[in-house]
KOLTIVEX-22406 format. One line per field, with one value per residue (C-alpha): residue number from 0; x, y, z; residue in three letters. Coordinates in nm, 3 decimals, always signed. Layout:
! KOLTIVEX-22406
resi	(NUM_...)
u	(X_...)
v	(Y_...)
w	(Z_...)
resn	(ala_...)
! end
This chain:
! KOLTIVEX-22406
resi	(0_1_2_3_4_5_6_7_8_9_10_11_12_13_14_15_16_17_18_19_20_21_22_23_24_25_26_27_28_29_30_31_32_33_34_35_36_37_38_39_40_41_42_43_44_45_46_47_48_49_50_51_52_53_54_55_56_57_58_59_60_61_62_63_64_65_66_67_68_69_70_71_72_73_74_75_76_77_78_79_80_81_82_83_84_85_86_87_88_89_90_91_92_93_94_95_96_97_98_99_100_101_102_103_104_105_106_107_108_109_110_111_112_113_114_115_116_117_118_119_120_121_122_123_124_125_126_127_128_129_130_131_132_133_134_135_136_137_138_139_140_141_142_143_144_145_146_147_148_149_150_151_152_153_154_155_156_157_158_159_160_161_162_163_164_165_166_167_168_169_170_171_172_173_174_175_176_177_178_179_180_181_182_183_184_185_186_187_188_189_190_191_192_193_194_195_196_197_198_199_200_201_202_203_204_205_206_207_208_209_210_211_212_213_214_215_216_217_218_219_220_221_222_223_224_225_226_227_228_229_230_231_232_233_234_235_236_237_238_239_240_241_242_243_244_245_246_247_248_249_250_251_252_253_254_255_256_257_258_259_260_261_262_263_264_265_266_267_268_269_270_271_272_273_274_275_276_277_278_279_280_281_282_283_284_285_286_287_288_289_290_291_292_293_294_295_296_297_298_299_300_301_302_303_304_305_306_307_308_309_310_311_312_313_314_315_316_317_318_319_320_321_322_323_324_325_326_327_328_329_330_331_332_333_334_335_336_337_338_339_340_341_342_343_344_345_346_347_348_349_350_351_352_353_354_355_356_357_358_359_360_361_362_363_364_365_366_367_368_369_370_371_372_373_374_375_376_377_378_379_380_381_382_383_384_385_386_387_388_389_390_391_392_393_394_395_396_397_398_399_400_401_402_403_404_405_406_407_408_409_410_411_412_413_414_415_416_417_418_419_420_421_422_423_424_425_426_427_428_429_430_431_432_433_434_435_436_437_438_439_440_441_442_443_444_445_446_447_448_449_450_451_452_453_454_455_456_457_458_459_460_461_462_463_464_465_466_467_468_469_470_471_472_473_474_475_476_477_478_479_480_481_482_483_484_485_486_487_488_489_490_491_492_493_494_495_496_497_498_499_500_501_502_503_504_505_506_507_508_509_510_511)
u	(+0.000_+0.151_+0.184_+0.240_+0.383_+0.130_+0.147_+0.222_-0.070_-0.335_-0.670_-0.862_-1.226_-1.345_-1.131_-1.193_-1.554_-1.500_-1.328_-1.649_-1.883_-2.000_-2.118_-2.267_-2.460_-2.592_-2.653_-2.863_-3.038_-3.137_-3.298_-3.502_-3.628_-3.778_-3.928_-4.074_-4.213_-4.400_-4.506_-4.584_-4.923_-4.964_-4.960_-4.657_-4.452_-4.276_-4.162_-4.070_-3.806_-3.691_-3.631_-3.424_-3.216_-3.112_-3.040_-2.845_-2.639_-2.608_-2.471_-2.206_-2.116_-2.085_-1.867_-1.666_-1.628_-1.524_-1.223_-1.157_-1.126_-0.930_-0.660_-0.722_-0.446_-0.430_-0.483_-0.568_-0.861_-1.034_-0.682_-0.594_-0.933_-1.019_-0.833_-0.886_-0.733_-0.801_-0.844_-1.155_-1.305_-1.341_-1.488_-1.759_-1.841_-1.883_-2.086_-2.318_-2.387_-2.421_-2.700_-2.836_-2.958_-3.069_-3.265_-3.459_-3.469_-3.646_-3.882_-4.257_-4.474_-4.812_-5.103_-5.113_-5.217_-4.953_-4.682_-4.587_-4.384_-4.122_-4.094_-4.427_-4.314_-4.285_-4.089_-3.964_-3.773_-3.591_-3.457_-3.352_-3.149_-3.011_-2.857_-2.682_-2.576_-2.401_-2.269_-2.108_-1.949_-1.803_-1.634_-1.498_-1.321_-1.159_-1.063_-0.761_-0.806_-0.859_-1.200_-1.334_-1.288_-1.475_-1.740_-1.769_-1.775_-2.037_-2.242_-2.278_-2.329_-2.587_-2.823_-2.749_-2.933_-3.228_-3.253_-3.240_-3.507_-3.737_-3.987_-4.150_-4.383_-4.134_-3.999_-3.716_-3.622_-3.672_-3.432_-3.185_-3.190_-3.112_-2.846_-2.705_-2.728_-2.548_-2.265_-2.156_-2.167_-1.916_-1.693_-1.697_-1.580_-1.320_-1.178_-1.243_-1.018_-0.781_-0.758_-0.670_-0.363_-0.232_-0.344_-0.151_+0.208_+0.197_+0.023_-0.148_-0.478_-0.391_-0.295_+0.034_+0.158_+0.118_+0.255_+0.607_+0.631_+0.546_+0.775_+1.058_+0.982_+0.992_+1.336_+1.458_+1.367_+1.407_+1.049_+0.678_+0.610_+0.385_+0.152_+0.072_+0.039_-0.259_-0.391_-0.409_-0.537_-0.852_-0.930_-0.958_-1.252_-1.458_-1.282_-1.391_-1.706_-1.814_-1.672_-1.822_-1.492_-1.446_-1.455_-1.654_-1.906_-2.173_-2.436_-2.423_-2.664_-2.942_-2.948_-2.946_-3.206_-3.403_-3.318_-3.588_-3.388_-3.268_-3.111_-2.963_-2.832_-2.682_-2.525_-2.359_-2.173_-2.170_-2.052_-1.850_-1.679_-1.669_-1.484_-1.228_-1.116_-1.063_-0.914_-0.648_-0.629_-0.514_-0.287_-0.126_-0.155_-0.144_+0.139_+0.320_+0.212_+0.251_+0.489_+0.856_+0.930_+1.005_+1.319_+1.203_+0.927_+0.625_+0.355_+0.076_+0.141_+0.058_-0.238_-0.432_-0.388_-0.540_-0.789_-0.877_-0.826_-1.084_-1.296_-1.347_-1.336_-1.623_-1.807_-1.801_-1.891_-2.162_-2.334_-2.311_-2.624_-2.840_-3.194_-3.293_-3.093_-3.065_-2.906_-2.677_-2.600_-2.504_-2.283_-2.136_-2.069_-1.843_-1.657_-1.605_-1.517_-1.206_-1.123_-1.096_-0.878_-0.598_-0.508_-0.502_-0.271_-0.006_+0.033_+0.135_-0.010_-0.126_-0.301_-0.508_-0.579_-0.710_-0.904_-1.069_-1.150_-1.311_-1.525_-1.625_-1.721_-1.902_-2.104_-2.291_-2.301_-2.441_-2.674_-2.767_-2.827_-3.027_-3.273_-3.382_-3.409_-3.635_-3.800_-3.865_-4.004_-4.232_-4.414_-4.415_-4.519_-4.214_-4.068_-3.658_-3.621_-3.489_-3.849_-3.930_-3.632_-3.779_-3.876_-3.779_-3.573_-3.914_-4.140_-3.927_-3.619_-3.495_-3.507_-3.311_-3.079_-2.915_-2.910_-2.695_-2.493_-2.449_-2.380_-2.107_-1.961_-1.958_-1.792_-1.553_-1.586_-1.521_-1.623_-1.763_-1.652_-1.598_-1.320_-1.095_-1.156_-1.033_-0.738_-0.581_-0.621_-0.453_-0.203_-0.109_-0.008_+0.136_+0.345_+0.439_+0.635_+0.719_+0.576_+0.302_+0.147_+0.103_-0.045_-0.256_-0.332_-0.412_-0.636_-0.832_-0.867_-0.963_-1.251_-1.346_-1.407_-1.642_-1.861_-1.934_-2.128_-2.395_-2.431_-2.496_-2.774_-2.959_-2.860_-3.020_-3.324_-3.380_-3.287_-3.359_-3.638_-3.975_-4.162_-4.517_-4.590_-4.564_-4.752_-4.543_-4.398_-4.355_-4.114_-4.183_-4.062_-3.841_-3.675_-3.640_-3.462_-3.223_-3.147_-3.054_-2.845_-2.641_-2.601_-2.473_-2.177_-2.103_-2.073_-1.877_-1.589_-1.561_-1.441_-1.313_-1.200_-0.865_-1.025_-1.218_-0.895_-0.670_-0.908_-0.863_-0.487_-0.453_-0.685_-0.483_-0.279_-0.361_-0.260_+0.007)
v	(+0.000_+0.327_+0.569_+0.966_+1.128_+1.450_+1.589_+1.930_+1.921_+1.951_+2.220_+2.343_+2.285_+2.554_+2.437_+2.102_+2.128_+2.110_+1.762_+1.680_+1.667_+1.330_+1.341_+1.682_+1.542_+1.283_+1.487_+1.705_+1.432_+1.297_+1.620_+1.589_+1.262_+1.378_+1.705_+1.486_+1.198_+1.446_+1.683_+1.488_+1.304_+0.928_+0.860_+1.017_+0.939_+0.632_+0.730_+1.073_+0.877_+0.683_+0.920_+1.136_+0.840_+0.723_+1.134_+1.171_+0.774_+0.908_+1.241_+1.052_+0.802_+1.037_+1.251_+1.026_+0.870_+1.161_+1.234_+0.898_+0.976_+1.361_+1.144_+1.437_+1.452_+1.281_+1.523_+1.541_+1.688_+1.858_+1.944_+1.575_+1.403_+1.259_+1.131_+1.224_+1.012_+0.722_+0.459_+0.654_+0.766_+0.416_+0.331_+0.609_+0.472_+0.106_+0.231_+0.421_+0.132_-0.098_+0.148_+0.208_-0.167_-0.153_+0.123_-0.053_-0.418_-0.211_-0.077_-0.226_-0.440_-0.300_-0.529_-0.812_-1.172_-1.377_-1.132_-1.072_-0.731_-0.738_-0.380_-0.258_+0.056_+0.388_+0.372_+0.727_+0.609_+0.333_+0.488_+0.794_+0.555_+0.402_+0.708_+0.783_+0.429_+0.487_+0.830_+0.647_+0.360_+0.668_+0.795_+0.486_+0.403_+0.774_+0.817_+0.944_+0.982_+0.758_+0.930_+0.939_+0.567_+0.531_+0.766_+0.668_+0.275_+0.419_+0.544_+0.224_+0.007_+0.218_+0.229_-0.118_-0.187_-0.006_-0.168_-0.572_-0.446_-0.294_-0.569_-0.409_-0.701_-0.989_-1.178_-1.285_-0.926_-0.775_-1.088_-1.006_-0.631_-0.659_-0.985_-0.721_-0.382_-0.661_-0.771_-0.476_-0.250_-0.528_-0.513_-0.179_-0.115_-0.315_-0.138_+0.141_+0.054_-0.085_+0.310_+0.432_+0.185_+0.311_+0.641_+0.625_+0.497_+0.776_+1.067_+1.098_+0.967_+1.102_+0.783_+0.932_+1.033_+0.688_+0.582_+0.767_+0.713_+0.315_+0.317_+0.473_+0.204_-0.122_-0.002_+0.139_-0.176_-0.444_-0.584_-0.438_-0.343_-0.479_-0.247_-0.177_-0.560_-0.516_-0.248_-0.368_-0.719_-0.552_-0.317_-0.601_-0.704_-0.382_-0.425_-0.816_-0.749_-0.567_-0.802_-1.083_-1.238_-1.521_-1.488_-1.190_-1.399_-1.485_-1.193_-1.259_-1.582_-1.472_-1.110_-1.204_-1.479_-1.254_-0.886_-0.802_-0.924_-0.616_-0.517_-0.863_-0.812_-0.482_-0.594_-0.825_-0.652_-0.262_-0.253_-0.523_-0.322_-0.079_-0.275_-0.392_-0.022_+0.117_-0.224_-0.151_+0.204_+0.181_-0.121_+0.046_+0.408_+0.345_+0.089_+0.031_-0.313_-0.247_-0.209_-0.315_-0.563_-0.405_-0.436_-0.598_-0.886_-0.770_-1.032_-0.877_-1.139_-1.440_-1.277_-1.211_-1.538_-1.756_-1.480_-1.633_-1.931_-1.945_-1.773_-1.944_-2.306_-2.190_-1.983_-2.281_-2.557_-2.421_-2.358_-2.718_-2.806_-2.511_-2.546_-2.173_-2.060_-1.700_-1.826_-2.002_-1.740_-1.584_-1.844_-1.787_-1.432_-1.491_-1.764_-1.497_-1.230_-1.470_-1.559_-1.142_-1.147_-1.385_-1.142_-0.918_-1.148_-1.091_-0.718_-0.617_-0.426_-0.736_-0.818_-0.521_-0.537_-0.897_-0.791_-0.479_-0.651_-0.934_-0.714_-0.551_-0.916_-1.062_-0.716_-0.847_-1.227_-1.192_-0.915_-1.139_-1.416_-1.248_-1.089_-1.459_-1.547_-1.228_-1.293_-1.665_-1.585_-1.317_-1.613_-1.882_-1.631_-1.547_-1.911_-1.891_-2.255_-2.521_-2.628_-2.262_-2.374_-2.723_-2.739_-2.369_-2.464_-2.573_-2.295_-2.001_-2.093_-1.745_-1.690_-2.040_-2.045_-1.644_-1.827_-2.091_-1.854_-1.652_-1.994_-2.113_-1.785_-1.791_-2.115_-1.987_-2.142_-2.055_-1.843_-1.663_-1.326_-1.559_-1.807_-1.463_-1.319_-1.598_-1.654_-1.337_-1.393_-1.700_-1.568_-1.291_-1.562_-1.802_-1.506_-1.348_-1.733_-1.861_-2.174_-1.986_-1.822_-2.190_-2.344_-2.025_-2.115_-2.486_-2.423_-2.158_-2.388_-2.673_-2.444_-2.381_-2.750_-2.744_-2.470_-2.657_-2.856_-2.638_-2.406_-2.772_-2.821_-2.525_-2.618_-2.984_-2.828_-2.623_-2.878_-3.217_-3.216_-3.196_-2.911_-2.889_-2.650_-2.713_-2.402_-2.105_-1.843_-1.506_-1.270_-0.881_-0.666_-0.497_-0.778_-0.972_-0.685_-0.638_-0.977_-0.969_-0.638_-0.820_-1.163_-0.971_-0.869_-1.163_-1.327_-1.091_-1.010_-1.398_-1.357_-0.993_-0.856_-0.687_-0.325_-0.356_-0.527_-0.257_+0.044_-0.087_-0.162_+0.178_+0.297_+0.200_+0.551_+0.628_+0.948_+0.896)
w	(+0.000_-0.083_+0.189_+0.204_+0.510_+0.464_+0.816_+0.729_+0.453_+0.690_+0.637_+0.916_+0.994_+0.664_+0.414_+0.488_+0.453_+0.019_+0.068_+0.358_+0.036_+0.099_+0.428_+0.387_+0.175_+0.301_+0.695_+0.439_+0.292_+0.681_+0.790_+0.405_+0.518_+0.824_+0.727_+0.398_+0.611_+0.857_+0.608_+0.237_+0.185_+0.237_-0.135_-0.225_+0.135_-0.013_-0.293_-0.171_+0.035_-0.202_-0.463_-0.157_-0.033_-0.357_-0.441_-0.157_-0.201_-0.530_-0.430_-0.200_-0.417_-0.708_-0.568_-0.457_-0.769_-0.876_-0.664_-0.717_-1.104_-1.066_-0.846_-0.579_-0.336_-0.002_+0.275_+0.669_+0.713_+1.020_+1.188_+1.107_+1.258_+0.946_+0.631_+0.272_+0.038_-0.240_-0.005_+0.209_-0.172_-0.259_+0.016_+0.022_-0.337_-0.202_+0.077_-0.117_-0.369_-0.122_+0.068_-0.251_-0.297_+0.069_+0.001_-0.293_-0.142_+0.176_-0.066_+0.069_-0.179_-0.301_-0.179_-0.337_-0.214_-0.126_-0.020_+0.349_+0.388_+0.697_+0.754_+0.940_+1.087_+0.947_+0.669_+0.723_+0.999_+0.830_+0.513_+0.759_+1.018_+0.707_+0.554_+0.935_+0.907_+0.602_+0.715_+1.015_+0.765_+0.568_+0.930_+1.035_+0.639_+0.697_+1.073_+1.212_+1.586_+1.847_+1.964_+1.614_+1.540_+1.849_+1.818_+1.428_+1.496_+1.805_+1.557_+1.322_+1.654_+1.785_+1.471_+1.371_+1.678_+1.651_+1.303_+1.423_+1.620_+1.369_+1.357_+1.686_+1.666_+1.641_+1.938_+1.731_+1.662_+1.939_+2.091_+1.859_+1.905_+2.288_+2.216_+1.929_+2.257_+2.522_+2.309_+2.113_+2.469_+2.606_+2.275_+2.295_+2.662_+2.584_+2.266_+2.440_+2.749_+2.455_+2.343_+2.692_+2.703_+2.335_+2.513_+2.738_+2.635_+2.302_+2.516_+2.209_+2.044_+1.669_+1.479_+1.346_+1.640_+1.792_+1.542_+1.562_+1.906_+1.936_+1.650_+1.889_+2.174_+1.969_+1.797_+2.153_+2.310_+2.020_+2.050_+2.085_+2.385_+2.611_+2.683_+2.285_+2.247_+2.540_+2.402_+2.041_+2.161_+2.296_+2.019_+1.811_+2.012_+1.915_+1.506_+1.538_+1.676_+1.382_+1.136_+1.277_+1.368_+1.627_+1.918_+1.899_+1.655_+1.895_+1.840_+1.474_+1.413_+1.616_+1.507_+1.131_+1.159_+1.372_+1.233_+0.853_+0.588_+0.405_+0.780_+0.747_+0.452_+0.504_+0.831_+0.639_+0.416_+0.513_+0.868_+0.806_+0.493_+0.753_+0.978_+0.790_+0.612_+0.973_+1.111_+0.801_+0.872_+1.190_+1.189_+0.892_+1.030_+1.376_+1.430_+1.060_+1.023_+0.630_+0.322_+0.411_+0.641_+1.000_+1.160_+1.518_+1.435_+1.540_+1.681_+1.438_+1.132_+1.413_+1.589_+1.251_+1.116_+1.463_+1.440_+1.045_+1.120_+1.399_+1.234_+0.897_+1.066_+1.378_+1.056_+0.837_+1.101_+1.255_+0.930_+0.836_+1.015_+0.972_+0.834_+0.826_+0.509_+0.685_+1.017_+0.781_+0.574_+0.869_+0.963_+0.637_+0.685_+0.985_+0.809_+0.519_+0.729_+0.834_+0.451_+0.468_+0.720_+0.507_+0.310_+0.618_+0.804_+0.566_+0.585_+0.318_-0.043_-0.212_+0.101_+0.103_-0.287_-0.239_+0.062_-0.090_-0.392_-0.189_-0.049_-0.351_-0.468_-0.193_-0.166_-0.495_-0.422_-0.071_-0.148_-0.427_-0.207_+0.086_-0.188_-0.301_+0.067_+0.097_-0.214_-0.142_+0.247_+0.039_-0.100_+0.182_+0.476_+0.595_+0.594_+0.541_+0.608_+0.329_+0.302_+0.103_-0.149_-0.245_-0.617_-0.640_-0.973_-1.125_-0.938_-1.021_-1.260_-1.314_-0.963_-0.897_-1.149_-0.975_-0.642_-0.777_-0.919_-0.561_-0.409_-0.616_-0.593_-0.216_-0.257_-0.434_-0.714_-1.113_-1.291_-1.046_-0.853_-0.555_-0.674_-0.785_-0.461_-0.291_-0.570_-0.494_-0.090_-0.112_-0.346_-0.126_+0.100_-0.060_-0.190_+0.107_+0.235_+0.518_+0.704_+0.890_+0.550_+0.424_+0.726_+0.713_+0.341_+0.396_+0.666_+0.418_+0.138_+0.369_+0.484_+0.157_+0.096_+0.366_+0.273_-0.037_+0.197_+0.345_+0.038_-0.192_+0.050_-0.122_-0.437_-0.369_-0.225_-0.530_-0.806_-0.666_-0.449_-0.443_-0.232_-0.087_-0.349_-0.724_-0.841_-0.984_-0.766_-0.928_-0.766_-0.746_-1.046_-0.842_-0.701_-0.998_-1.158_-0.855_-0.860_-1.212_-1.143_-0.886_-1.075_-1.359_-1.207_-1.012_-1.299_-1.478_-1.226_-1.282_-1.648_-1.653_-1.322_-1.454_-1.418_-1.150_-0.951_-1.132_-0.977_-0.666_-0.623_-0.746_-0.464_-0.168_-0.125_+0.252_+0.451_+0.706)
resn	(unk_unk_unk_unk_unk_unk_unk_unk_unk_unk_unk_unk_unk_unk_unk_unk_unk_unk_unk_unk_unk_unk_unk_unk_unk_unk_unk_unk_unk_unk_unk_unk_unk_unk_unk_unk_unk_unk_unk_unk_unk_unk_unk_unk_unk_unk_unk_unk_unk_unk_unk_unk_unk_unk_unk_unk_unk_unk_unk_unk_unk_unk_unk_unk_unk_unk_unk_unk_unk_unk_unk_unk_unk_unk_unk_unk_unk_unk_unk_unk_unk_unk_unk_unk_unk_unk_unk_unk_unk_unk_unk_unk_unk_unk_unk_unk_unk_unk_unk_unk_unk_unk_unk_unk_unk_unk_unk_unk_unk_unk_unk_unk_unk_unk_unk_unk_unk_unk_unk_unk_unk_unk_unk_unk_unk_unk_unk_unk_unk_unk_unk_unk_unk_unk_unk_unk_unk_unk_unk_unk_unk_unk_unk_unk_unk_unk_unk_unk_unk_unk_unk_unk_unk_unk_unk_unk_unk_unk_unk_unk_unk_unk_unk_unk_unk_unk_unk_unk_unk_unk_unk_unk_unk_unk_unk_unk_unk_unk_unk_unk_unk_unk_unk_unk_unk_unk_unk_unk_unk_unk_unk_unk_unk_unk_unk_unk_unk_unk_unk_unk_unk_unk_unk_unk_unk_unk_unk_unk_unk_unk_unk_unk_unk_unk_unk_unk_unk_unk_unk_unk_unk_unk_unk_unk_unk_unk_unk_unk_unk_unk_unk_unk_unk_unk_unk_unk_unk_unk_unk_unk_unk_unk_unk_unk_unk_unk_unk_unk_unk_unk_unk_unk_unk_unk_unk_unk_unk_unk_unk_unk_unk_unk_unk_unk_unk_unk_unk_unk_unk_unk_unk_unk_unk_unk_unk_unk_unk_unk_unk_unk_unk_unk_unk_unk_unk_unk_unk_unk_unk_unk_unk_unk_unk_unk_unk_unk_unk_unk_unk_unk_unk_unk_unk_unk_unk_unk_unk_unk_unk_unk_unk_unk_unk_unk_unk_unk_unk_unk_unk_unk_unk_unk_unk_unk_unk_unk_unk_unk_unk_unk_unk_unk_unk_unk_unk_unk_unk_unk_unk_unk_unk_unk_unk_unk_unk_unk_unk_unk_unk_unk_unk_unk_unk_unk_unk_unk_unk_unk_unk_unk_unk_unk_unk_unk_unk_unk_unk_unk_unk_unk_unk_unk_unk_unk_unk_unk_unk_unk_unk_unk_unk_unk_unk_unk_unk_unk_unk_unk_unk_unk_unk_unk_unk_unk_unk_unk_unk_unk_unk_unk_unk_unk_unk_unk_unk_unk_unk_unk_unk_unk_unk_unk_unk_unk_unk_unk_unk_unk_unk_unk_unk_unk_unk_unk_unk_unk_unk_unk_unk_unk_unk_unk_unk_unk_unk_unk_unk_unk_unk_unk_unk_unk_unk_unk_unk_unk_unk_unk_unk_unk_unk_unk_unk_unk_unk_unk_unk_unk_unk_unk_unk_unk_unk_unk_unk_unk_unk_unk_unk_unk_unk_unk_unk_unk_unk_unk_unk_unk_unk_unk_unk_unk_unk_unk_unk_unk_unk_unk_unk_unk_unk_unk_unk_unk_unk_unk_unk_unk_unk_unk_unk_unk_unk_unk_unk_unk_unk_unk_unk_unk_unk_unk)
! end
């Protein structure tokens, strides 16, 4: 990852405000939504709100694009609070795509027979809490400071909790909701006593400053020191808490099953974008765990990969026996959160490139496969289970035949998105050497294997057995076109992925 020492480049809280497009946009866009849900008429309310979220995603991710494509120069903004470079620009546009399908999978059905929304409530108040979600994702992916990691990641938590809870009606949700409130206060009081101990050894909370000075103690002293191995060791636990890594897994199965589906399906791909730009940011930023090979050995390399390891083998072996195809997607989340975290474990710029580009791909194939879950339950009242699948290859072949697709490319298998995600994760591993990488690598591949397992079982149910139903089972025009718009691509960065991989490895220039 290329690096620029830019600490004399910094603009204060006016000038930055140019470079703050994004979010400006999007705060603007919040106060929209609630002056147009209290004020606009019933019949024009819901599409009022769509046609301001997807202005104001659009805004975001336009703009963003567009520094993106002027190569704008990396600079610290808000007296060095926040970063502005390619890294957090590519980022905003992920997060506003991804939002952007959120917004339009959330969108409710007219009245039809057969169809059972999941979103009951006000819809005012979800596209609103969804547009702060995805100003908080766009704080965390750019944070400099201590504080504003916390406050950003803060942000996400609190929100995501109010969402796994929206089904005010639900048991299971409202379950989830207060699982999601118990364990994310706990991961948080821990990162946050984490942040005093960095605190505390660098008298400083600005991640370049810690930087230079732990820096100073591991060459004075020939190793890490202690206290920053503490105090990294329990800010992972707020960073793996929002990726869904193990052991800080354990709110993940229950909120998904329990949380509406296009919350589910957000959660499992936003935040956990999220997650992973600021857990780079500040291991590269914040301790110098990239580029060139350091002159003490740090323990970071050893920690990261038992972190994946865990986590793809406790992901992957707990979804083996899942009947409820969202509680095992779910399980499959955490297990790709720790194929993620290979590339990661390496530290070093083709790590990041494979990880980044994995997340670009699994943002389509999970989407992808959370909208036919969605669009299945639509028809069978809300059932998720296998049972809803059976026949569904006869019942609804168009439908079907995307699923596969999404499956096999969570698999990782060709030609799908999924199998060059995971090519260039385990390449940056096997290229890095040593013993340790390959273990690492085995133990990824081996996990791989098993997934085949669980995500076959859909496959089976679809294609080889016979439901209770045999009638057809048309899916809503707008969800048959969004799952089109996300197979499309899944497919594609299977076969042609140069650009899309180029784009990114040319988007990993971070402030320092």
């Amino acid at each position: 990852m290329e690096t620029r020492t830019l600490d004399n480049v910094t603009l204060d809280n006016v000038e930055s405000l140019a470079y703050f497009a994004p979010e400006l946009g999007l705060i603007a866009a919040v106060l929209l939504l609630v002056a147009w849900d209290l004020a606009a008429p019933a019949r024009l309310k819901i599409g009022g709100l769509v046609v301001l979220s997807l202005a104001a995603l659009g805004w975001s991710g336009g703009v963003g694009a567009y520094f993106l494509a002027s190569d704008a120069g990396a600079l610290n903004l808000f007296h060095g609070l926040l970063a502005f470079d390619r890294f957090s620009n590519l980022f905003r546009v992920l997060f506003a795509l991804v939002t952007a399908a959120i917004v339009l999978f959330a969108v409710p059905p007219s009245r039809e027979p057969g169809v059972e929304p999941e979103l009951r409530r006000e819809p005012g108040e979800f596209f609103t809490l969804i547009l702060v979600l995805s100003l908080g994702m766009n704080l965390m992916a750019a944070s400099r400071h201590l504080l504003l990691i916390y406050l950003s990641l803060e942000l996400v938590s609190v929100i995501s909790f109010v969402l796994a809870g929206f089904k005010i009606n639900d048991a299971k949700s409202s379950e989830a909701a207060l699982k999601y409130v118990i364990f994310g206060g706990v991961a948080s009081g821990i990162m946050l006593y984490g942040m005093s101990w960095i605190f505390g050894i660098t008298a400083s909370m600005r991640l370049g400053e810690c930087a230079a000075r732990i820096a100073a103690l591991t060459a004075q002293q020939g190793r890490v020191p202690e206290v920053v191995f503490v105090g990294v060791a329990c800010m992972l636990a707020g960073f793996g808490y929002k990726i869904s890594a193990v052991p800080f897994h354990m709110w993940t199965p229950d909120v998904y099953e329990g949380a509406p589906t296009p919350v589910t399906a957000f959660l499992s791909v936003g935040p956990k974008a999220a997650g992973l730009a600021v857990l780079v940011r500040f291991f590269w930023d914040a301790l110098g765990a990239g580029g060139a090979s350091p002159a003490v050995e740090t323990p970071w390399p050893v920690l990261a990969g038992c972190l994946a390891m865990a986590t793809m083998t406790v992901g992957n072996l707990s979804a083996l026996g899942q009947e409820n195809v969202k509680r095992m997607l779910a399980y499959s989340s955490i297990a790709h959160a720790g194929y993620m975290l290979l590339g990661f474990s390496v530290f070093s710029d083709a790590g990041v490139a494979a990880i980044v580009f994995y997340v670009v791909a699994y943002c389509f194939m999970n989407l992808g496969a959370f909208l036919v879950v969605m669009a299945v339950a639509e028809r069978n009242g809300g059932d998720e289970t296998l049972a809803a699948f059976r026949g569904l290859g006869r019942r609804a072949p168009l439908v079907a035949a995307a699923m596969a697709m999404f499956l096999v490319s969570l698999t990782g298998l060709p030609p799908m998105a999924g199998f060059v995600g995971k090519f260039y994760l385990f390449s940056a591993l096997i290229s890095a050497g040593g013993t340790w990488n390959w273990v690492v690598a085995v133990v990824g591949v081996l996990n791989s294997v098993i997934s085949l397992f669980y995500y076959a079982r859909v496959l089976r149910a679809m294609y080889l057995e016979q439901g209770e139903r045999t009638e057809t089972a048309p899916v809503r025009r707008l969800l048959g076109a969004m799952t089109c718009a996300l197979a499309i691509p899944t497919l594609l960065l299977g076969i042609y992925w140069g650009p899309v991989y180029d784009l990114v490895a040319r988007s990993l220039t971070i402030v320092r």
